[in-house]
LOMIRO-403188 format. One record per residue: residue number from 1; x, y, z of N, C-alpha, C in turn. Coordinates in Angstrom, 2 decimals, always signed. Layout:
REM LOMIRO-403188
+-----+---------+---------+---------+---------+---------+---------+---------+---------+---------+
!  nr !    n.px !    n.py !    n.pz !   ca.px !   ca.py !   ca.pz !    c.px !    c.py !    c.pz !
+-----+---------+---------+---------+---------+---------+---------+---------+---------+---------+
! NUM !       X !       Y !       Z !       X !       Y !       Z !       X !       Y !       Z !
...
+-----+---------+---------+---------+---------+---------+---------+---------+---------+---------+
//
This chain:
REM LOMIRO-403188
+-----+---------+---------+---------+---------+---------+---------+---------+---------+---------+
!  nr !    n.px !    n.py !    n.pz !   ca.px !   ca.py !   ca.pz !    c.px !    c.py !    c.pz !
+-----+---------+---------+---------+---------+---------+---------+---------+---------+---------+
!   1 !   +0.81 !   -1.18 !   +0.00 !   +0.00 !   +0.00 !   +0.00 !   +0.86 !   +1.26 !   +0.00 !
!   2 !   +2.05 !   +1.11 !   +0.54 !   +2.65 !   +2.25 !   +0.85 !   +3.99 !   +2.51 !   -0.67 !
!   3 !   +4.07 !   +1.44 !   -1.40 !   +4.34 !   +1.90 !   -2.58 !   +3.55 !   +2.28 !   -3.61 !
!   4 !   +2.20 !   +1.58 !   -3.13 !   +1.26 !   +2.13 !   -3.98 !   +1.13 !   +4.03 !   -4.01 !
!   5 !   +1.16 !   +4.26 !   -3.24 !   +0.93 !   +5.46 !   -2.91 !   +2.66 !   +6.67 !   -3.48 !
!   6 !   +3.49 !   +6.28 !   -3.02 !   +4.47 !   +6.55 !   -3.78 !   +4.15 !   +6.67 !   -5.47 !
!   7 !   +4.02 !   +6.01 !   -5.48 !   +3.87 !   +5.80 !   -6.67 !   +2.51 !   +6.80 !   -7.79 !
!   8 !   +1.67 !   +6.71 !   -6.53 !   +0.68 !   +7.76 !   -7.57 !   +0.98 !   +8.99 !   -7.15 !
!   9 !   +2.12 !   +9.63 !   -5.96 !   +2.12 !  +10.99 !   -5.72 !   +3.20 !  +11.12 !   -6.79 !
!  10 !   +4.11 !  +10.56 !   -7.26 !   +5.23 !  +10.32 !   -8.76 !   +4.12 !  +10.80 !   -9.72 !
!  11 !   +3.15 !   +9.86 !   -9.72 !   +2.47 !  +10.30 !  -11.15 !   +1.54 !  +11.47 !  -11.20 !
!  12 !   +0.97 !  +11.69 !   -9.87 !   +0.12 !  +12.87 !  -10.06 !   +1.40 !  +14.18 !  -10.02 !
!  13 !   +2.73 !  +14.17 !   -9.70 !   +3.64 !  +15.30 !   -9.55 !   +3.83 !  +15.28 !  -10.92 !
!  14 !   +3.91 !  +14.08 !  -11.58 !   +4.25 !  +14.70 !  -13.13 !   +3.47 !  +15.09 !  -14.08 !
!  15 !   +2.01 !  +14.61 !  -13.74 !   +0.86 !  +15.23 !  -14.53 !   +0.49 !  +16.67 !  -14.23 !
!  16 !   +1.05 !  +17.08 !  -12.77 !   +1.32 !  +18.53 !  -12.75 !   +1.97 !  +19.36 !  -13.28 !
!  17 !   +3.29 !  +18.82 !  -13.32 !   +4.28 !  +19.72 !  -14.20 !   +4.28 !  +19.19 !  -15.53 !
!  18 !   +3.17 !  +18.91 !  -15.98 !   +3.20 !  +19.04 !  -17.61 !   +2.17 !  +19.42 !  -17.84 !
!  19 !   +1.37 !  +19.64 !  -16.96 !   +0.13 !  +20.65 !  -17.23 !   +0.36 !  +22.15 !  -17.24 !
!  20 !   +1.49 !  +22.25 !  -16.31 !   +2.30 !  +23.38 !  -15.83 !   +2.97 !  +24.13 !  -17.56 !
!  21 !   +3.90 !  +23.04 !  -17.99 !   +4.48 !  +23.05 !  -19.23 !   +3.63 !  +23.50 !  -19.96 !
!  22 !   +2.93 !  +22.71 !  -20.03 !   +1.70 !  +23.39 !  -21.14 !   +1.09 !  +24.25 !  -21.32 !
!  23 !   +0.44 !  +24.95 !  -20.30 !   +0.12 !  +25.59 !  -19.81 !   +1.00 !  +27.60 !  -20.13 !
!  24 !   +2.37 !  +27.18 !  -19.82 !   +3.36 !  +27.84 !  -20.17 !   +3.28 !  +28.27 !  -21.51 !
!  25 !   +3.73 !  +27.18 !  -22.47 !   +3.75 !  +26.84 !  -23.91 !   +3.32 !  +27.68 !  -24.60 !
!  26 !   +1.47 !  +27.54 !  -23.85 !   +0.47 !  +28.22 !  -24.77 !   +0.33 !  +29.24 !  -24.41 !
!  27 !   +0.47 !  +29.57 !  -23.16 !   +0.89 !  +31.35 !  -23.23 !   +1.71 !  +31.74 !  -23.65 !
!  28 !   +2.81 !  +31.27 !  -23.63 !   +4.25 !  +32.36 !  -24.65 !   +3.67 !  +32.04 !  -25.98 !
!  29 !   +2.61 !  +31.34 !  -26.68 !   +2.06 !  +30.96 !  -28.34 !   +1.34 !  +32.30 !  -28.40 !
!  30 !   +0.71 !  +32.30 !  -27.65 !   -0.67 !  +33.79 !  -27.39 !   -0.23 !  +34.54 !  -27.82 !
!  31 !   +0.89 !  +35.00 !  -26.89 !   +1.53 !  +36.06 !  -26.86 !   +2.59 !  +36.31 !  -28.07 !
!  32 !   +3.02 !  +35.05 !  -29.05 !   +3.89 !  +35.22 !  -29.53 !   +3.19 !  +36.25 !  -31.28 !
!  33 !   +3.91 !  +36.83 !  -32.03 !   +3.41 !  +37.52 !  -32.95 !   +3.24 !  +37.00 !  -33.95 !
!  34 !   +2.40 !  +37.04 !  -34.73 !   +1.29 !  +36.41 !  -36.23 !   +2.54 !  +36.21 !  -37.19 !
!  35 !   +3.11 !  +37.72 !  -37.49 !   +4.61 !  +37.67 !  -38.49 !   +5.46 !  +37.05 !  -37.93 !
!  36 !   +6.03 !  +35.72 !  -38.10 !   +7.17 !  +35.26 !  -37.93 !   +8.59 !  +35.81 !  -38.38 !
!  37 !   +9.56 !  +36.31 !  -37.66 !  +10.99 !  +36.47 !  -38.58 !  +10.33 !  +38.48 !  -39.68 !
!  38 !   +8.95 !  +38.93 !  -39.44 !   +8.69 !  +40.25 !  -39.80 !   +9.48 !  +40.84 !  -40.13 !
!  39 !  +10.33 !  +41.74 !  -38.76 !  +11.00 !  +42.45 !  -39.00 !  +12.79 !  +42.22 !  -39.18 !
!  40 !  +13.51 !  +42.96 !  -40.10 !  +14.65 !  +42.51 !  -40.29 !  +15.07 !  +42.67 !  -38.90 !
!  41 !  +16.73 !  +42.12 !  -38.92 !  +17.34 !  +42.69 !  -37.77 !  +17.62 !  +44.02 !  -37.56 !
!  42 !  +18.23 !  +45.05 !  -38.94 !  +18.21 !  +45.93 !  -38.91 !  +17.04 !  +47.12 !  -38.47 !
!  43 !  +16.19 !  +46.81 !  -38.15 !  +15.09 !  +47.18 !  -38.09 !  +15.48 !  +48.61 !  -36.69 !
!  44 !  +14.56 !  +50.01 !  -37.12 !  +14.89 !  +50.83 !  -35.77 !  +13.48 !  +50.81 !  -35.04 !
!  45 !  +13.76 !  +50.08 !  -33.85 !  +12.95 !  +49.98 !  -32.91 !  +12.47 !  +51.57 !  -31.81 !
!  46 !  +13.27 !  +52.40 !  -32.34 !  +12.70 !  +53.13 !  -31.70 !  +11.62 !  +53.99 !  -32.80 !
!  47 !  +11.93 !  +54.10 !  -33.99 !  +10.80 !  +54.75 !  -34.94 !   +9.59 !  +53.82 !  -34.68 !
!  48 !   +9.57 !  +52.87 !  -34.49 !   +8.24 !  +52.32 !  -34.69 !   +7.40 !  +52.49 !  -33.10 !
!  49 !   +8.47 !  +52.65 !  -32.14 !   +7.82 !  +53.19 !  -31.02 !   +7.60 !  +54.75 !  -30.97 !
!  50 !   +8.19 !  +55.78 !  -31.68 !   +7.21 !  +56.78 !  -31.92 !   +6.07 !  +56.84 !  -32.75 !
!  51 !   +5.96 !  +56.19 !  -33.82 !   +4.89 !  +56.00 !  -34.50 !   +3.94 !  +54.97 !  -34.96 !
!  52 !   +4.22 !  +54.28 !  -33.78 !   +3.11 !  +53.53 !  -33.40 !   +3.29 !  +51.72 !  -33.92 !
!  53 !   +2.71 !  +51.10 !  -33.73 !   +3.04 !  +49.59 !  -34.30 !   +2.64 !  +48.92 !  -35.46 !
!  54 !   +1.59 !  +49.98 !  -36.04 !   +1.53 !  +49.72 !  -37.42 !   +2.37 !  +50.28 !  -38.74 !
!  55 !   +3.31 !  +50.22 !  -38.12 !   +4.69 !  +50.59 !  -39.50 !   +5.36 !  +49.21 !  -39.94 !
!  56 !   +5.66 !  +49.52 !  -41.07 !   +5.58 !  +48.12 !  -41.79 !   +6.46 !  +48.00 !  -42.81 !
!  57 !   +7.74 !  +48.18 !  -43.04 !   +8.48 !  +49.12 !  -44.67 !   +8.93 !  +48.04 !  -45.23 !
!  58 !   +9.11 !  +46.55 !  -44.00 !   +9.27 !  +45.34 !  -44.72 !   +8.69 !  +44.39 !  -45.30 !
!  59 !   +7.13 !  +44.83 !  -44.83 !   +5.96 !  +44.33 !  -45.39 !   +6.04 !  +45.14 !  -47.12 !
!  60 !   +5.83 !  +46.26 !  -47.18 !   +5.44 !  +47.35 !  -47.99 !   +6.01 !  +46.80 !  -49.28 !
!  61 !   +7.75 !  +46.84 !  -48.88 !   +8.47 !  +46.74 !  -49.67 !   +8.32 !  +45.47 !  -50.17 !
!  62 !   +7.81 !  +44.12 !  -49.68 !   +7.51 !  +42.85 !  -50.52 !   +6.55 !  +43.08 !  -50.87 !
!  63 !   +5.20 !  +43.85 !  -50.95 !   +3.97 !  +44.19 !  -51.52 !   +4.43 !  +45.12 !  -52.94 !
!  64 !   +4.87 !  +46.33 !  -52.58 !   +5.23 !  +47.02 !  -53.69 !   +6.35 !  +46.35 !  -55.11 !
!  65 !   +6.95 !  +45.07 !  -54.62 !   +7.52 !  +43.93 !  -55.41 !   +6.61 !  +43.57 !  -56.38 !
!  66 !   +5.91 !  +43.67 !  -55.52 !   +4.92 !  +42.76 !  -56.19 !   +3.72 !  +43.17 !  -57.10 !
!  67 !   +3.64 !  +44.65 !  -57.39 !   +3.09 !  +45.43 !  -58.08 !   +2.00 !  +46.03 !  -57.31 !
!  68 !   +2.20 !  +46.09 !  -56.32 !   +1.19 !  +46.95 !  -55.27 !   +1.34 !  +48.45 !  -55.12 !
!  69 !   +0.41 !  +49.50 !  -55.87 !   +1.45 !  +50.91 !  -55.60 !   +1.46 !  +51.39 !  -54.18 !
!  70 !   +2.51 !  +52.47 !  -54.19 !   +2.91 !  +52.93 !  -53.29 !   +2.40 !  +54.61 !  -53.54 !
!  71 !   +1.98 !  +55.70 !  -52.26 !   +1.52 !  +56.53 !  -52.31 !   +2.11 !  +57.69 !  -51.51 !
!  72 !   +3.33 !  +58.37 !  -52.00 !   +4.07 !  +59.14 !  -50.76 !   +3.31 !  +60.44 !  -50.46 !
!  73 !   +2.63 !  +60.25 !  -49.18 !   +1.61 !  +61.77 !  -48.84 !   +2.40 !  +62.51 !  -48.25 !
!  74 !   +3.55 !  +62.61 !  -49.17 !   +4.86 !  +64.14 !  -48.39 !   +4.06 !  +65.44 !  -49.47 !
!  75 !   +4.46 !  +66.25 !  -48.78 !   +3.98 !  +67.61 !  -49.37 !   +4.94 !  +67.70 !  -50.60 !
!  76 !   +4.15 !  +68.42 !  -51.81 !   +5.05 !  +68.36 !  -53.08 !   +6.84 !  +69.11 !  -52.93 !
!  77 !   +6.88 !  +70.12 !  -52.01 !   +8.27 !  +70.85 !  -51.74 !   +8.75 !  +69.45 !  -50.96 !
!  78 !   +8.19 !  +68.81 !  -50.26 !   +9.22 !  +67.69 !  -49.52 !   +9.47 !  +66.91 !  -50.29 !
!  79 !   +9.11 !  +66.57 !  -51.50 !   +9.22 !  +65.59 !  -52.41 !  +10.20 !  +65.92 !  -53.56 !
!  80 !   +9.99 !  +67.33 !  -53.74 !  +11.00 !  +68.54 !  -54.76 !  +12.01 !  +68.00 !  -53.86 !
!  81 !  +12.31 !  +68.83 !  -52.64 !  +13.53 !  +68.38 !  -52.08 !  +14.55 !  +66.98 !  -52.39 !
!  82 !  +13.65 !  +66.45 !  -51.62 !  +14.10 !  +64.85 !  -51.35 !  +13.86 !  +63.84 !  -52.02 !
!  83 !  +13.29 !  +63.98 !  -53.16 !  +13.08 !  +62.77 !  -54.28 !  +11.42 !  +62.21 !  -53.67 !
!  84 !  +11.99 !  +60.84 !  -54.12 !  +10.67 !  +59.74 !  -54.03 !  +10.82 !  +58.83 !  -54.84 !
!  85 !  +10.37 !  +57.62 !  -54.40 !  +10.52 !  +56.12 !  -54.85 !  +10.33 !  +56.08 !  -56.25 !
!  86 !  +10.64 !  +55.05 !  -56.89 !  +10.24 !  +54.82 !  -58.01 !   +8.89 !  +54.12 !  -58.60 !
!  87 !   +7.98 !  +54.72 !  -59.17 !   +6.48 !  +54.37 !  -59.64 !   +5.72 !  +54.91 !  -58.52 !
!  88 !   +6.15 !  +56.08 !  -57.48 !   +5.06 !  +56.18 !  -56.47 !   +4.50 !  +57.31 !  -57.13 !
!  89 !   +3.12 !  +57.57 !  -56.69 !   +2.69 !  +58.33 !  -56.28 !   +2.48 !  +59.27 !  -55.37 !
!  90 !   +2.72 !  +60.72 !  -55.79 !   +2.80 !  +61.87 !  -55.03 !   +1.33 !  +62.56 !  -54.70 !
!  91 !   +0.70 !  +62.51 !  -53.36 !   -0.52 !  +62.66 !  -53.29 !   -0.39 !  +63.23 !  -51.96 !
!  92 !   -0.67 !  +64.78 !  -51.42 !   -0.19 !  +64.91 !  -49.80 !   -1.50 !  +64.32 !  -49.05 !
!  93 !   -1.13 !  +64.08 !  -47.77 !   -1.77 !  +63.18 !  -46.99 !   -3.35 !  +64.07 !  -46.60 !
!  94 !   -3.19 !  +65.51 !  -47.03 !   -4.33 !  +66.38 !  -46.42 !   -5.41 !  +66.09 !  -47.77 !
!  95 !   -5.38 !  +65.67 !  -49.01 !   -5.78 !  +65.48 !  -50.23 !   -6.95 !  +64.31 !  -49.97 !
!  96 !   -7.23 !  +64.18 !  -49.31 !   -8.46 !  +63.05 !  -48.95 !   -9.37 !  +62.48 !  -50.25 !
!  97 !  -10.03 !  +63.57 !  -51.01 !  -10.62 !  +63.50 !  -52.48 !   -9.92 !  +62.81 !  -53.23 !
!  98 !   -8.66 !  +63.28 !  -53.10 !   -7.67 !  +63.25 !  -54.47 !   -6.78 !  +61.37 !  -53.87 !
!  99 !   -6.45 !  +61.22 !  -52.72 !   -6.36 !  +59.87 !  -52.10 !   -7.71 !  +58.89 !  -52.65 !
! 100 !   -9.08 !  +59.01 !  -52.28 !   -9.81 !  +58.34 !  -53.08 !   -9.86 !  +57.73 !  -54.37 !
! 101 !   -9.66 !  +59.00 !  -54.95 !  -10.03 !  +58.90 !  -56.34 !   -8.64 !  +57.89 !  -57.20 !
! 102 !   -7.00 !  +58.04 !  -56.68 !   -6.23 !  +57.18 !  -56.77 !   -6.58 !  +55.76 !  -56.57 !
! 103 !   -7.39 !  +55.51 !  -55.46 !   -7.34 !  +54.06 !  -55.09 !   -8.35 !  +53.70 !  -55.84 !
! 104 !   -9.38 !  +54.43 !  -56.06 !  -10.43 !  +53.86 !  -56.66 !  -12.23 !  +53.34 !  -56.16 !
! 105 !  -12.61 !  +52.93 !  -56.80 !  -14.02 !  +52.23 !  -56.01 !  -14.10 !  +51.03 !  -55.34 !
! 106 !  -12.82 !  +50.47 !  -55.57 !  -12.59 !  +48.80 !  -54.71 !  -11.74 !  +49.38 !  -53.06 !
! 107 !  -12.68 !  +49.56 !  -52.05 !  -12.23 !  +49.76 !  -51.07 !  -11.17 !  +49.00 !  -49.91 !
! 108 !  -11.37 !  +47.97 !  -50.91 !  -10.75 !  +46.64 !  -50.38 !   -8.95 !  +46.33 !  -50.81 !
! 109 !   -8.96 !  +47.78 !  -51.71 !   -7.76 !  +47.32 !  -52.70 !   -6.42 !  +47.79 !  -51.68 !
! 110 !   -5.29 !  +47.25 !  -51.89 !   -3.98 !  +47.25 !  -50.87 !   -3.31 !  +48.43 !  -51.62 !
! 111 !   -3.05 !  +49.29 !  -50.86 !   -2.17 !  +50.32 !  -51.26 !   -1.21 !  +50.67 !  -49.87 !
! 112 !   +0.25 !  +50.91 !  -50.77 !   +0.93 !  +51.37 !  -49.38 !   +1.08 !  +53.09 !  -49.52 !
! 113 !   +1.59 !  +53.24 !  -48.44 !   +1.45 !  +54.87 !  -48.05 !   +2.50 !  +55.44 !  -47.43 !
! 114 !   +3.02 !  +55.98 !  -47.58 !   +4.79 !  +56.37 !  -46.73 !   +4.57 !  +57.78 !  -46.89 !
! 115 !   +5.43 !  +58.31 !  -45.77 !   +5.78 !  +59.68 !  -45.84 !   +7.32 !  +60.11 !  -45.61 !
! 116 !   +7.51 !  +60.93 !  -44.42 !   +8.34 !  +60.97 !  -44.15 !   +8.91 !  +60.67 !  -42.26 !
! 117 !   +8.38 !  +60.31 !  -41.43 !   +8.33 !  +59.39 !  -40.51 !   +7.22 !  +58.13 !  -39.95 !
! 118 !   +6.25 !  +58.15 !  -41.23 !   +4.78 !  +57.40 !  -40.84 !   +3.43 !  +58.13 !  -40.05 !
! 119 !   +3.91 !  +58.77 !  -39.66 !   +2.76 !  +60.11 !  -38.98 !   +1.55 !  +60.23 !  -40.27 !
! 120 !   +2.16 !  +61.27 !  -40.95 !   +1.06 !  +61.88 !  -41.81 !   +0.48 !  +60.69 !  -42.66 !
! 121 !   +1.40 !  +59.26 !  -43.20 !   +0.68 !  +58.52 !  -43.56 !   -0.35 !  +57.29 !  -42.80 !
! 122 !   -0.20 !  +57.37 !  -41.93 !   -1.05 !  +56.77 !  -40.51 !   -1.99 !  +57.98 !  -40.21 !
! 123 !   -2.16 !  +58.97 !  -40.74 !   -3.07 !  +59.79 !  -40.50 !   -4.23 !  +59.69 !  -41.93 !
! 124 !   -3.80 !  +59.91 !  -42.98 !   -4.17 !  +59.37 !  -44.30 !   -4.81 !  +57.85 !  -44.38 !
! 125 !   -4.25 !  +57.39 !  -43.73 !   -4.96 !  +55.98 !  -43.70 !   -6.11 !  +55.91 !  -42.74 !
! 126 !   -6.26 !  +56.76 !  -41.21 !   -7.33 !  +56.92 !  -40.53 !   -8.29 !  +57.76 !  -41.37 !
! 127 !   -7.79 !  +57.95 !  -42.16 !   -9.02 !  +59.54 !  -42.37 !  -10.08 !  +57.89 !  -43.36 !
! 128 !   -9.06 !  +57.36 !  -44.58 !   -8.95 !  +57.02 !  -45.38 !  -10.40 !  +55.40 !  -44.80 !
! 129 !   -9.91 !  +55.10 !  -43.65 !  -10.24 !  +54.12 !  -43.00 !  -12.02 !  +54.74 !  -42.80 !
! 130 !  -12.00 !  +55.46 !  -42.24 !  -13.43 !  +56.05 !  -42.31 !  -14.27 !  +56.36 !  -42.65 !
! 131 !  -13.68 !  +56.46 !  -44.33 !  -14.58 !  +56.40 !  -45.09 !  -15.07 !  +54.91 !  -45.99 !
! 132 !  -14.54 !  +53.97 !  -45.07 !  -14.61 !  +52.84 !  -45.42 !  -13.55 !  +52.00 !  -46.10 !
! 133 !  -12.48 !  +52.20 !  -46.40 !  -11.59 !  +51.72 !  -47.23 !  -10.11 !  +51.22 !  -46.31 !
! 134 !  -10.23 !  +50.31 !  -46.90 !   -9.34 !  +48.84 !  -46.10 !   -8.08 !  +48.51 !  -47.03 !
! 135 !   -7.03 !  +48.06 !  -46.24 !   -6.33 !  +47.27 !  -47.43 !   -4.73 !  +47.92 !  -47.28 !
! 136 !   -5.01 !  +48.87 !  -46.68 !   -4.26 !  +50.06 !  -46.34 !   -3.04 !  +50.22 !  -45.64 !
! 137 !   -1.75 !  +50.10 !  -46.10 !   -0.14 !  +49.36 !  -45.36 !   +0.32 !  +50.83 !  -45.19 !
! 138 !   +0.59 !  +51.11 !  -44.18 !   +1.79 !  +51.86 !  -43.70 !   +3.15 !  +51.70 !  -43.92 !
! 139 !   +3.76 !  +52.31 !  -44.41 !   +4.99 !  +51.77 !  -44.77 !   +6.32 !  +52.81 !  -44.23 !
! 140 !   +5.73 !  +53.57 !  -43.54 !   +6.31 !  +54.69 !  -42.16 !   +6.73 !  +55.61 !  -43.39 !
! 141 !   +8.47 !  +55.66 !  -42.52 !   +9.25 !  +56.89 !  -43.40 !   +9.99 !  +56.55 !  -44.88 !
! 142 !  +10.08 !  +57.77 !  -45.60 !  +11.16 !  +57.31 !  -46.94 !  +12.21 !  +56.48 !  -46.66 !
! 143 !  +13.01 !  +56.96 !  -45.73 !  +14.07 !  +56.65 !  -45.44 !  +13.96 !  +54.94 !  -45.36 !
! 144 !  +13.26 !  +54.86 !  -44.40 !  +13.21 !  +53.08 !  -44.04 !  +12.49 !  +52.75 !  -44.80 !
! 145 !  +11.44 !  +52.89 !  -46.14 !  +10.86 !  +52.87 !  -46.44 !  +11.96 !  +52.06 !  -47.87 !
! 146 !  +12.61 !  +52.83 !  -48.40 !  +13.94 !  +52.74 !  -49.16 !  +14.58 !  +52.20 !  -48.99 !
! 147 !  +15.28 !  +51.56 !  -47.37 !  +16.14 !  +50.76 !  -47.13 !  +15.53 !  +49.09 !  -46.92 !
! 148 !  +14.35 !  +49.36 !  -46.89 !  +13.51 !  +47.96 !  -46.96 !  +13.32 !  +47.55 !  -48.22 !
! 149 !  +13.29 !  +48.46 !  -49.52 !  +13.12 !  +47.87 !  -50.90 !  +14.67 !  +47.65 !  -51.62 !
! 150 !  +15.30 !  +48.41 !  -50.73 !  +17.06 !  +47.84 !  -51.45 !  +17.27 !  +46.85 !  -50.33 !
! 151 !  +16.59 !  +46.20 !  -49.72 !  +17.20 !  +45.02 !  -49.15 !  +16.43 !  +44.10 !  -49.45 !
! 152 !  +15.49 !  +44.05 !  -50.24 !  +15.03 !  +43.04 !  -50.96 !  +16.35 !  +42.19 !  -52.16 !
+-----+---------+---------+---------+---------+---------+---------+---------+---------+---------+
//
């Protein structure tokens, strides 16, 4: 009797700590993020903590590969200045009409949007969002925006 008993406090201790395990497992799964391997290493973790967690330039940049346009809502003198991607579109982010009428009547359709730190185009996309239209990638600043399509 008295090994009997040994014996099931052995087995009920290990059906604990693998409930325990498990238990564990599937919370660090929960918690773990949808994009696997997302962001490069290079990646600056602090831009995306000023502008929020929907910046995306490594997403963008395999979308815009792929013939998805891109929409830089920098003001036309910031764009005079500093260039702009190749095949984008120059549309400033305050242009709401003129943003529509680019994407079109398929509200559903994927367009990315960059500016010059992700602000004004995360603002363009809320406005953009409200009037119903989905699909809509942030792709933050030029800068990273550029260094995500030459590292393709």
């Amino acid at each position: 009797m008295n090994l009997f008993r040994k014996l099931l406090s052995v087995l009920v201790f290990a059906l604990v700590l693998t409930g325990t395990a498990q238990t564990q497992q599937q919370e660090s799964a929960s918690e773990s993020p949808i994009l696997v391997n997302a962001e490069p290493p290079s990646s600056d973790a602090s831009a995306r903590a000023e502008n929020g967690p929907n910046i995306y330039p490594w997403l963008a940049a395999g979308l815009v590969a792929r013939g998805v346009p891109a929409i830089d809502v920098r003001s036309a003198e910031e764009v005079a200045a500093t260039g702009t991607l190749a095949n984008a579109t120059n549309i400033a982010h305050t242009e709401i009409e003129a943003l529509i009428q680019f994407i079109g009547e398929d509200r559903d359709r994927t367009v990315v949007l960059y500016c010059g730190s992700g602000r004004r185009a995360g603002l363009a996309i809320d406005s953009l969002r409200e009037r119903g239209y989905h699909g809509l990638v942030n792709a933050g600043g030029y800068e990273d925006f550029a260094e995500a399509i030459d590292q393709r």
